[in-house]
N, C-alpha and C positions, 0 to 999 in steps of 0.2 A: 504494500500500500504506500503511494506516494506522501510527501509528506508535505501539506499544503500550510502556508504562513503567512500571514497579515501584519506589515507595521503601519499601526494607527496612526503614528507623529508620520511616516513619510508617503501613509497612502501606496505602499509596495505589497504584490505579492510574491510571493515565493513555493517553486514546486521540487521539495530536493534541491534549496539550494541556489535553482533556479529563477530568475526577475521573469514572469510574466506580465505583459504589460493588460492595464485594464480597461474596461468597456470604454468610459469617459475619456483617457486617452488618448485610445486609437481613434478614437473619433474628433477628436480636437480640432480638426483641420475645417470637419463642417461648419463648426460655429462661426466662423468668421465670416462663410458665404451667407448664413441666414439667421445670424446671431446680431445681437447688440455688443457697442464699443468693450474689449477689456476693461475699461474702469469699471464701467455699469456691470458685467460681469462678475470682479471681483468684491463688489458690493452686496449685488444679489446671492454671491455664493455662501458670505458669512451669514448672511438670513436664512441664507434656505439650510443649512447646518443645521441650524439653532432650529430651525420649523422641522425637520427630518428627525432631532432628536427626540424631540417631545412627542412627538408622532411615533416612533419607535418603541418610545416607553410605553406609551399606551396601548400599543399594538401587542406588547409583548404581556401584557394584563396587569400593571403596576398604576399605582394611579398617583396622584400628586398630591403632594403635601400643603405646600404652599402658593404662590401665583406664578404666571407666568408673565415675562417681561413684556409689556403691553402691547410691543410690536410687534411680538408673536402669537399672540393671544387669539386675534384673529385669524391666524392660518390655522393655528390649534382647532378653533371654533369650525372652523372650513370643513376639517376634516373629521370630526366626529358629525356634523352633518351630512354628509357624505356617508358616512356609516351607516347612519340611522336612515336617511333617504332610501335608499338603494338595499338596506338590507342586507348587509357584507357580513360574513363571517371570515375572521381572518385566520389562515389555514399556517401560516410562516412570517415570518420575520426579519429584515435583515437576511438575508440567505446571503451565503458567499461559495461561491463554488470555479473551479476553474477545467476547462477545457480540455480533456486526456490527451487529444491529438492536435489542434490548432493550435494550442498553448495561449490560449489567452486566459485573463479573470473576473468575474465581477460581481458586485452586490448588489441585489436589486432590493424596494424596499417592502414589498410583501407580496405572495402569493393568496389569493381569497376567491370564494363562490359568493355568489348574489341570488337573492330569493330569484329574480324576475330571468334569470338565463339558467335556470335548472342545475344542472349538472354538471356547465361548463367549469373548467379552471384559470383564473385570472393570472397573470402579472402584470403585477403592477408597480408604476414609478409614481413620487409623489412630487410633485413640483411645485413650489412657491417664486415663481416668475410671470411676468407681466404678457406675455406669451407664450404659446406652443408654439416649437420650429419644427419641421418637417425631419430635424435628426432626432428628434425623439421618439421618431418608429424605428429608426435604424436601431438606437442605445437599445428599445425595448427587443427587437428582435434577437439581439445577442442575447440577453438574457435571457429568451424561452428556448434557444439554443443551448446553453448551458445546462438549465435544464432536463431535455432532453435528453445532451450527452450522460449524463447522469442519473439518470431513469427516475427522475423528478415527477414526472408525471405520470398519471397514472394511464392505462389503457385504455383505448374505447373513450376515453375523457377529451372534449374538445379543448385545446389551450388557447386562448383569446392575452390579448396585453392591451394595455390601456394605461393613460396617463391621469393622474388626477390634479390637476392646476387646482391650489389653493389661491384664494383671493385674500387682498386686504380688508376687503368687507363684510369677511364673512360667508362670502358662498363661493362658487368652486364648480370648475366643466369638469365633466368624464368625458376623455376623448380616446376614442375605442381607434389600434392604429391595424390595419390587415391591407395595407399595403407590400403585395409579392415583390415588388423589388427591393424591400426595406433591407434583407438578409446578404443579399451579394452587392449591396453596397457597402455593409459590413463587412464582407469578405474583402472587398478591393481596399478599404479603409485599409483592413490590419493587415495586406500584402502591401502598401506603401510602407506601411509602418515598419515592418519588417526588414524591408530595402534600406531605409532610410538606417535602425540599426544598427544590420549587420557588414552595411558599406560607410558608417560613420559619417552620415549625410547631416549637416544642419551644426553638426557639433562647433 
């Protein structure tokens, strides 16, 4: 059995030893065609942290003690709306799993079913940004990919992915992504990527 490893401070994973690199990543390149500036970026990524964690904890069944910092509060609120709207039971957590044979990694932030689609199986991304870009059916298809590879899922079970944008006010789109091209755009994503590392491209 391989031996799979996560540093938290540096956002690395590790298989045997091994740097694979992860979903967010290898995908970096898209953001710049359909993303907003790096500043706005690096601003929105320290919120969405903070909204991802609290969402995390709740998701895993712990509940809070005390408040949450007000600028969060509403993403928070977003997403247990969200819950309760739709009806979600949430089946995983944080999942981190990596690739046996493509060598990539990633974490996506829950797998769940919904009263109103039976028996399907979800992944799902949680997002606290001011839109959905078209790379977040590529991110989510890696991850039902992983998956997959990993016999995540169960048989006979359809797997569906979807994003949930949390809003500052409160409320929040599901956007369900089954776009067939979403997966070999990832695939040519992380064969760039891979050029670029193992010919020291960019360094």
């Amino acid at each position: 059995m391989s031996k799979f490893e996560f540093d938290e401070e540096t956002h690395t994973y590790r298989v045997d030893g091994c740097v694979y690199p992860g979903v967010t990543t290898i995908i970096k390149p898209l953001y710049s065609l359909d993303g907003p500036s790096s500043s706005v970026l690096e601003y929105a990524r320290g919120r969405g942290q903070a909204v991802h964690k609290a969402c995390e904890i709740y998701n895993n069944g712990e509940r809070f003690s005390g408040t949450l910092d007000p600028v969060i509060q509403p993403y928070f609120d977003a997403w247990l709306k969200f819950l309760k709207e739709k009806r979600v039971t949430i089946t995983s957590a944080e999942q981190r799993l990596h690739h046996p044979t493509m060598k990539y990694a990633g974490t996506w932030d829950a797998t769940a079913t919904m009263e109103d689609s039976g028996t399907d199986d979800w992944t799902l991304d949680i997002k606290a940004i001011a839109k959905l870009h078209a790379s977040v059916g590529v991110q989510l298809s890696a991850y039902q990919k992983l998956r997959e590879a990993n016999g995540r899922i169960a048989s006979r079970v359809r797997c569906r992915r979807a994003a949930v944008q949390l809003k500052p006010d409160g409320n929040y789109l599901f956007q369900e992504y089954s776009n067939h091209s979403d997966w070999p755009t990832f695939v040519s994503c992380l064969t760039v990527h891979n050029f670029r590392v193992n010919n020291h491209v960019g360094e």
